[in-house]
MMTF fields as JSON, N, C-alpha, C and O atoms, coordinates in Angstrom:
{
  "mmtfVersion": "1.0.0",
  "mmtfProducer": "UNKNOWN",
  "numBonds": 279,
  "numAtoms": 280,
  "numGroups": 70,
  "numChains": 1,
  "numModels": 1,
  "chainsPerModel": [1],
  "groupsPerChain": [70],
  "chainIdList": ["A"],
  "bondAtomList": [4, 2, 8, 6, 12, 10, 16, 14, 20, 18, 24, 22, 28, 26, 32, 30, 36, 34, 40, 38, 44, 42, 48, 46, 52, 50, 56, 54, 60, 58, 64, 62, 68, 66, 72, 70, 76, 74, 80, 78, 84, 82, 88, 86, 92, 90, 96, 94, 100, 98, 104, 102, 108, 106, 112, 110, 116, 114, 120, 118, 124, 122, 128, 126, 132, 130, 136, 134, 140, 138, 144, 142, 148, 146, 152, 150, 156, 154, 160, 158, 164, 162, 168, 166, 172, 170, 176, 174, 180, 178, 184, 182, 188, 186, 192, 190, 196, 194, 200, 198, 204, 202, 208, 206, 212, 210, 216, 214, 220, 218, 224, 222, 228, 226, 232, 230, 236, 234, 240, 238, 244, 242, 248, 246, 252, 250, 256, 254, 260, 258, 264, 262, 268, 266, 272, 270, 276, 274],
  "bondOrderList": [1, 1, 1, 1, 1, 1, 1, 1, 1, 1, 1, 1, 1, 1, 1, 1, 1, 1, 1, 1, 1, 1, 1, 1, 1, 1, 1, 1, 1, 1, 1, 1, 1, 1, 1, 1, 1, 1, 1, 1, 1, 1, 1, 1, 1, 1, 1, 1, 1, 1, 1, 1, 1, 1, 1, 1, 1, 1, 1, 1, 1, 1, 1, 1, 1, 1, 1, 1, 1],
  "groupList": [{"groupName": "UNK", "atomNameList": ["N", "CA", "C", "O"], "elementList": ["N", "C", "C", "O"], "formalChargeList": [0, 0, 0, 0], "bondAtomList": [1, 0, 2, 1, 3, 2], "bondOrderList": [1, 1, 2], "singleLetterCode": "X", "chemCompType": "L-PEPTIDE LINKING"}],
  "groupTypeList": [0, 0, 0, 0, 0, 0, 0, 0, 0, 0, 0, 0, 0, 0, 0, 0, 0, 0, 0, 0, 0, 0, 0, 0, 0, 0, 0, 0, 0, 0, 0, 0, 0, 0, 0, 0, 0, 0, 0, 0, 0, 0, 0, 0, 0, 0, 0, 0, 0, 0, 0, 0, 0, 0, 0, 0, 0, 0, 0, 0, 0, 0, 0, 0, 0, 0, 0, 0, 0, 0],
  "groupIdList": [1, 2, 3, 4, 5, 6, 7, 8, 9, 10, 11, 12, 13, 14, 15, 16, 17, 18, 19, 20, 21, 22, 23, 24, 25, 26, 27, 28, 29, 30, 31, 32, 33, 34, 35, 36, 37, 38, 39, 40, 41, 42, 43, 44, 45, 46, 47, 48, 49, 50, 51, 52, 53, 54, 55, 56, 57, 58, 59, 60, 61, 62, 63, 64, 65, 66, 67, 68, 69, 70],
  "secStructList": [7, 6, 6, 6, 6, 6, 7, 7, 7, 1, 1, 7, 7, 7, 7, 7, 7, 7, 2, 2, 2, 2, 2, 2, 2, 2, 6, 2, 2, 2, 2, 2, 2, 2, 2, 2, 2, 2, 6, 7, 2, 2, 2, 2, 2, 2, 2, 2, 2, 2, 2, 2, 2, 2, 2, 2, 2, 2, 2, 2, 2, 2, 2, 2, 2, 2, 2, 2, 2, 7],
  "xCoordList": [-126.883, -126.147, -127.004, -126.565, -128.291, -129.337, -129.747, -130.108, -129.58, -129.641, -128.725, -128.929, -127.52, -126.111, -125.945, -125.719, -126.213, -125.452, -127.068, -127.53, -127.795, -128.631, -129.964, -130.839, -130.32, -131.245, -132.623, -132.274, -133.879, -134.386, -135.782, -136.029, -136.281, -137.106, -138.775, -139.3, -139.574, -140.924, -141.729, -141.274, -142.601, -143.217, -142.469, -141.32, -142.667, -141.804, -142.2, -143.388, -141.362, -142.233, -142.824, -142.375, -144.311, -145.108, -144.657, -144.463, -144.539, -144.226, -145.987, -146.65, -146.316, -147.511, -147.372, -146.635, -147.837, -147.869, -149.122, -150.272, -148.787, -150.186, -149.731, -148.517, -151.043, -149.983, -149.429, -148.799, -149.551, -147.96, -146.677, -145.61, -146.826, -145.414, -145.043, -144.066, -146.019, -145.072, -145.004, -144.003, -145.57, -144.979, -143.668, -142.712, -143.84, -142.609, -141.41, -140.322, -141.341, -140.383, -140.449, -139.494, -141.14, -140.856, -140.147, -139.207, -140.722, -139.933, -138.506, -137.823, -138.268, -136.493, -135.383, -134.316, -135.389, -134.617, -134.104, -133.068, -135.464, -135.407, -134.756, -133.988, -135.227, -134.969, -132.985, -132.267, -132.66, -131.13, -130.391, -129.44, -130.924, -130.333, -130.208, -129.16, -131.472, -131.971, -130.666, -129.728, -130.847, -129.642, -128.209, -127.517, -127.924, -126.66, -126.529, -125.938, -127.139, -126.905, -126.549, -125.425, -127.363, -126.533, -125.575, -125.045, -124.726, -123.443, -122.595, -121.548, -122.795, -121.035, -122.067, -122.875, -121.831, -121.979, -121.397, -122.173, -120.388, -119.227, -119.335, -119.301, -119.453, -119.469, -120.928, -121.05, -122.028, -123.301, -123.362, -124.039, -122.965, -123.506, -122.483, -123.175, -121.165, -120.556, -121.783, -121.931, -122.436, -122.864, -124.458, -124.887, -124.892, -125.853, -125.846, -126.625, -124.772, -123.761, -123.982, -124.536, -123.654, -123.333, -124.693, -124.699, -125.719, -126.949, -127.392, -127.742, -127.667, -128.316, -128.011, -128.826, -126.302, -126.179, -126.481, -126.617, -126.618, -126.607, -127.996, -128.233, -129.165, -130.669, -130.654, -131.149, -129.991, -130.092, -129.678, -130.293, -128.533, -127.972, -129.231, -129.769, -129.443, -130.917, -132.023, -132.91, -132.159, -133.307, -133.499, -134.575, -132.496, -131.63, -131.809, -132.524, -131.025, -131.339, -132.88, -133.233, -133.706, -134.939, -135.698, -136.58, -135.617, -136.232, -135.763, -136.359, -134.752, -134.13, -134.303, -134.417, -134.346, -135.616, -136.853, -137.28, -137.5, -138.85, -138.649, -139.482, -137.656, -137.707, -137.384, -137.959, -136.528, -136.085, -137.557, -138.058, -138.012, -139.203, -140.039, -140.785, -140.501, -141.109, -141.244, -141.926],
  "yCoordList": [-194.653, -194.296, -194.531, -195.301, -193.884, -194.114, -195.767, -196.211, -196.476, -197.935, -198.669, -199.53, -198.202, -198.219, -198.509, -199.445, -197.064, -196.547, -197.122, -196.118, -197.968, -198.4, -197.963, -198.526, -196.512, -195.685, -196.285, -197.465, -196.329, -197.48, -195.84, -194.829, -196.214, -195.564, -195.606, -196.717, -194.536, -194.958, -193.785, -192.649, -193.928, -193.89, -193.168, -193.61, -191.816, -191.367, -192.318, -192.642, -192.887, -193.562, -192.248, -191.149, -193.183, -191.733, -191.89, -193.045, -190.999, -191.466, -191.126, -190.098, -192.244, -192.416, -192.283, -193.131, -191.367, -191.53, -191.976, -191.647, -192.6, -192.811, -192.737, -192.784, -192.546, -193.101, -193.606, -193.212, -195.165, -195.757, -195.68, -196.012, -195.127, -194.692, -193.943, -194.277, -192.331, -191.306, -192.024, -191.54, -192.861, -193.26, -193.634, -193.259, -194.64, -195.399, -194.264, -194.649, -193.167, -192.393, -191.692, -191.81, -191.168, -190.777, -191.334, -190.853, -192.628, -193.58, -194.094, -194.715, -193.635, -194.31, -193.395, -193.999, -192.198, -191.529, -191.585, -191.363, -192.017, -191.9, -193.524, -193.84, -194.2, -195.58, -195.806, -196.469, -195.418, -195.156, -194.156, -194.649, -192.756, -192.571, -193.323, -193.706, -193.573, -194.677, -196.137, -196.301, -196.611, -197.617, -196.988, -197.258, -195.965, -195.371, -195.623, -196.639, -194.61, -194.585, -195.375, -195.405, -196.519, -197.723, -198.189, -198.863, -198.177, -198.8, -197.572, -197.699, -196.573, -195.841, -195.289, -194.365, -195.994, -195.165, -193.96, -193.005, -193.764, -192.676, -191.6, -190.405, -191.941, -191.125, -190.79, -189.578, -191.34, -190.252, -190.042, -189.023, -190.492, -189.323, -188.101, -187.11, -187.867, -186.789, -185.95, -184.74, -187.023, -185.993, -185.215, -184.063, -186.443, -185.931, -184.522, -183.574, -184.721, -183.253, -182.307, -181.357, -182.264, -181.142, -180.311, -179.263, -181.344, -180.893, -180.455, -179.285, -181.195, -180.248, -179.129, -178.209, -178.929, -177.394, -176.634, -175.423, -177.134, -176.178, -175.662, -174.457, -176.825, -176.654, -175.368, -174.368, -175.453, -174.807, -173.061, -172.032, -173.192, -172.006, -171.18, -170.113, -171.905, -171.439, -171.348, -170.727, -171.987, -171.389, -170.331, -169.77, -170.083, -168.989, -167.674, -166.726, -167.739, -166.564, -166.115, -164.965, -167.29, -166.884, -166.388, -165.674, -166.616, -165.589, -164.679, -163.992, -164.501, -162.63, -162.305, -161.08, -162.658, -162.066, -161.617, -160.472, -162.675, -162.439, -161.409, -160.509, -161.255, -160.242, -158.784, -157.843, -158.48, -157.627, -157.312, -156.24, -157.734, -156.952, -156.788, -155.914, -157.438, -157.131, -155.523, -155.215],
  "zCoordList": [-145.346, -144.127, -142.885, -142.031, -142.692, -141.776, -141.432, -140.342, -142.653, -142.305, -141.633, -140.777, -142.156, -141.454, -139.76, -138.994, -139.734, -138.193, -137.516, -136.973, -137.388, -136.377, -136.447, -135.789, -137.566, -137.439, -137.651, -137.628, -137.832, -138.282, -138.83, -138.172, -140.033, -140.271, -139.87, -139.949, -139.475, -139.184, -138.537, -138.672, -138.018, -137.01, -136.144, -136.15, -135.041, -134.048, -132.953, -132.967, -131.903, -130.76, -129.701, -129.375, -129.323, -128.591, -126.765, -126.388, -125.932, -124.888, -124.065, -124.2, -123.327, -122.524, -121.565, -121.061, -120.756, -118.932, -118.357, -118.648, -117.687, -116.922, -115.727, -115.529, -114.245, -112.942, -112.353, -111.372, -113.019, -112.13, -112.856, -112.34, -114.359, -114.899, -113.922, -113.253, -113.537, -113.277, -111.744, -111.215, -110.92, -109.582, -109.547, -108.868, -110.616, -110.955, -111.354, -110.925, -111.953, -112.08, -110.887, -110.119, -110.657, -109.077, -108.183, -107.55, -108.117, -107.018, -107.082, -106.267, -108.318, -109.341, -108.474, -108.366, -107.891, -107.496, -105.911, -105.284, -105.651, -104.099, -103.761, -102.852, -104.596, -104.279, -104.74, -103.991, -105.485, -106.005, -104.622, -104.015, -104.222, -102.962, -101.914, -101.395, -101.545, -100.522, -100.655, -99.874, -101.308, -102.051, -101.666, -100.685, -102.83, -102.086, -100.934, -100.57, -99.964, -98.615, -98.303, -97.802, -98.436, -97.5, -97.88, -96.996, -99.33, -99.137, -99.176, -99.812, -98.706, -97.921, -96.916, -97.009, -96.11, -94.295, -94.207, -94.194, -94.15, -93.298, -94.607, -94.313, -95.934, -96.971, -96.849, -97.024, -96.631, -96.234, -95.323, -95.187, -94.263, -92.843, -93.377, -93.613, -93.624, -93.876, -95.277, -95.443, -96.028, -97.183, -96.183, -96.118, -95.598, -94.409, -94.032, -94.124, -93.611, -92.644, -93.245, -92.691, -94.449, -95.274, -96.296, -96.942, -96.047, -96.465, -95.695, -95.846, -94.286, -92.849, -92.921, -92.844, -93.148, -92.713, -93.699, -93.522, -94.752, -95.94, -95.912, -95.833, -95.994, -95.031, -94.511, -95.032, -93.332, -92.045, -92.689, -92.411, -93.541, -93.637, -94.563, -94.271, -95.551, -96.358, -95.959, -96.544, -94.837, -94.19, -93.326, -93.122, -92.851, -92.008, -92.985, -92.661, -94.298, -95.414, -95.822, -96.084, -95.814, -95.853, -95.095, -95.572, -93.418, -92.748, -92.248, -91.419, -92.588, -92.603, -94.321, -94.377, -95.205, -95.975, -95.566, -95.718, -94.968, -94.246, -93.604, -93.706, -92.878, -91.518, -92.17, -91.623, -93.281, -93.63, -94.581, -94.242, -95.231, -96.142, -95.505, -95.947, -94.124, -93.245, -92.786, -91.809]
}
């Protein structure tokens, strides 16, 4: 069955990081938003919008935390 469906027996594969793997994964996310962005204009400045404020509103909750344990 295991031979079958694709499975192949062995060895587990090991996963290696070094630092330009993890750059390279680092950089995979930002570069795919970054990308996004530019093909819907009007659909990210509106998603823009909606992070600023959301930003804004959470940062707002945190220093009236601050202010209140104060």
């Amino acid at each position: 069955f295991a031979a079958g469906a694709g499975f192949r027996e062995g060895p587990a594969p090991t996963l290696r990081f070094d630092a330009e793997g993890i750059e390279a994964i680092a950089a995979a996310p930002l570069e795919a938003i970054q990308s996004q962005a530019r093909g819907q204009h009007v659909g990210g400045n509106v998603q823009a919008l909606i992070l600023g404020v959301l930003s804004l509103l959470l940062l707002a909750s945190g220093a009236a935390l601050l202010v209140a344990s104060a």
